[in-house]
C-alpha positions in Angstrom: -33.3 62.1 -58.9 -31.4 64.4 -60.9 -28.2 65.4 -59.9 -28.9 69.1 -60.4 -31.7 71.2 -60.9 -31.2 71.5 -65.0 -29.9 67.3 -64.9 -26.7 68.2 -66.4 -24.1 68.2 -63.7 -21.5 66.6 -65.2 -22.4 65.9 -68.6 -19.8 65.4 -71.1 -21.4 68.4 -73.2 -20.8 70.5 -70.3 -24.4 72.3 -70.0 -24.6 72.4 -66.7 -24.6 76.1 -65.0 -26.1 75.0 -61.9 -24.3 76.5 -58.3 -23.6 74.8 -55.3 -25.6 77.6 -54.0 -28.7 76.4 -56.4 -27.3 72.0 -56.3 -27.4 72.3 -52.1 -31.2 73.2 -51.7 -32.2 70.8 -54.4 -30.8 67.9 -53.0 -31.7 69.1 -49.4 -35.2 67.9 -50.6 -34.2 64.2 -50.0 -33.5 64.1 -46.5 -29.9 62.6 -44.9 -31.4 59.9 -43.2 -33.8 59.0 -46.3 -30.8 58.7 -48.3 -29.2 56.4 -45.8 -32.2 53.8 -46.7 -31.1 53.6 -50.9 -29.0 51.1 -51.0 -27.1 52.9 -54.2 -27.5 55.6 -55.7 -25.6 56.3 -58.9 -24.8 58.4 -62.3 -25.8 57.2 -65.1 -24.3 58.8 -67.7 -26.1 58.8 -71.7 -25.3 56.5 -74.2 -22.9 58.6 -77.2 -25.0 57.9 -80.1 -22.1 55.7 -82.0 -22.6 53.1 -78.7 -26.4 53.1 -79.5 -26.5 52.7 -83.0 -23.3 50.0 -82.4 -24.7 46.7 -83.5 -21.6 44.9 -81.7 -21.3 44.5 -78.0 -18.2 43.4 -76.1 -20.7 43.2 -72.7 -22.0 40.1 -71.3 -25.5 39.0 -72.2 -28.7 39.2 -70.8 -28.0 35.1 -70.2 -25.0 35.4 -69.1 -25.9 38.0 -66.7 -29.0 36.2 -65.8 -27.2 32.6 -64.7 -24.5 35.1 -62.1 -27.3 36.4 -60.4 -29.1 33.3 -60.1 -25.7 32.4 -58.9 -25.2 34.9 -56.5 -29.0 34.5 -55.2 -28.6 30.8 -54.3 -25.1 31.6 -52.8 -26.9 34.3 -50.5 -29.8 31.4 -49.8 -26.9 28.9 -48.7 -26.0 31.5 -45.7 -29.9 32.7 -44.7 -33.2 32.2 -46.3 -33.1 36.1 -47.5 -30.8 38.0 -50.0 -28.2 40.2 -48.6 -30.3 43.3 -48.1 -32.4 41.9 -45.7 -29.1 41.3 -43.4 -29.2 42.8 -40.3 -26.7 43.6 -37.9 -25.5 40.4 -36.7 -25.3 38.7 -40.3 -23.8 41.2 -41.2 -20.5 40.9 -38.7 -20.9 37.1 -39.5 -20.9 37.5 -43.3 -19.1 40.7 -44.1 -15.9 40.2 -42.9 -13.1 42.4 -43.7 -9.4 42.2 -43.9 -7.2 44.6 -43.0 -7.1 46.9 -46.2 -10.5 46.6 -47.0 -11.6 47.7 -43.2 -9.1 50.3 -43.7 -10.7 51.7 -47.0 -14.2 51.2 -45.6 -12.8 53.5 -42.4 -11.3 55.9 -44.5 -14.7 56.5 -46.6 -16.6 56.9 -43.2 -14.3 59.5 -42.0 -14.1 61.2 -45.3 -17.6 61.6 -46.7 -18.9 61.8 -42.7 -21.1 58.4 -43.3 -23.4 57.0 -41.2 -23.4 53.8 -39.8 -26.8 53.2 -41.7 -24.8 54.2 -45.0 -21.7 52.0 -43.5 -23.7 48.8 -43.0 -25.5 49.4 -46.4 -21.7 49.7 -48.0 -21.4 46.2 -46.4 -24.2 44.5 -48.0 -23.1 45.7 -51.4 -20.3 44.8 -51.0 -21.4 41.5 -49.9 -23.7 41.1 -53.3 -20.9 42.3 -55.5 -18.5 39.5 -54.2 -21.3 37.0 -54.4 -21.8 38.0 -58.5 -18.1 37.5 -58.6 -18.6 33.9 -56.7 -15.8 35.6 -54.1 -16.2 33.6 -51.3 -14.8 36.6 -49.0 -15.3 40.7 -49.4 -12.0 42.1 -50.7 -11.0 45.6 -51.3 -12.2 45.9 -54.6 -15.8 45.2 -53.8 -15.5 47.8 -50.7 -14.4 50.5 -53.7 -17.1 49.3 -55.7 -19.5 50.1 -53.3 -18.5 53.1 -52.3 -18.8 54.5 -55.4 -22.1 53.3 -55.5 -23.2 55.9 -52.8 -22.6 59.0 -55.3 -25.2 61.6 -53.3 -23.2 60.7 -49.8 -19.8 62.6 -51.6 -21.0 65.9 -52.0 -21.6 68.5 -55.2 -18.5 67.5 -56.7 -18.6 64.9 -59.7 
């Protein structure tokens, strides 16, 4: 989904026009509780031309990327015999545990952005995943920011 009706809210090249007035009714085609059910959905921004036509790459590899989240998988396989997004809500008080300023940050996004609990336990999960790519044995703050930020169309017009 776009994030406006011309696809240019918040380009770096700044040609988006688009009003809250015009962005409201254009996302209101996705409905609340729909968007609730995507785990994530995020920006991604395009590639300056220098980055594409850049031979040299300080990222990780497709292998290297490959072995974490065969890593990850197997970790999630060790607690259930599903991945993390098939969790429901009694793994998820067994397996997501938070400390305090984690829970804290997680509360605070709730409150702020008017989350559901859908989008809260879905926040969970992710955060769950993201600390098993990081073979984190618990969830700490960092993957509770992480995401959060992955749920871009619960926080409004704003970029």
């Amino acid at each position: 989904m776009n994030p406006c009706p011309c696809g240019y809210l918040s380009h770096p090249n700044g040609r988006c026009h688009c009003t809250a007035d015009q962005i409201q009714p254009y996302r209101s085609r996705i409905s609340g509780p729909l968007l609730d059910r995507i785990d994530m959905h995020i920006e991604v921004p395009p590639l300056p031309l220098k980055d594409i036509q850049n031979n040299e790459t300080t990222e990780e590899n497709s292998e290297t990327v490959r072995q974490r989240v065969i890593n990850a998988h197997q970790r999630q396989l060790k607690r259930k015999p599903y991945n993390n997004a098939q969790m429901n809500t009694q793994d998820i008080k067994q397996f997501c545990q938070l400390d305090k300023a984690a829970a804290a940050l997680l509360e605070q996004a709730v409150t702020r952005l008017g989350l559901s609990a859908r989008s809260h336990n879905r926040i969970l999960k992710v955060a769950r995943t993201i600390a098993d790519l990081n073979d984190d044995e618990n969830i700490s703050n960092q993957h509770i920011s992480e995401a959060i930020g992955y749920r871009r169309l619960d926080r409004g017009f704003a970029s």
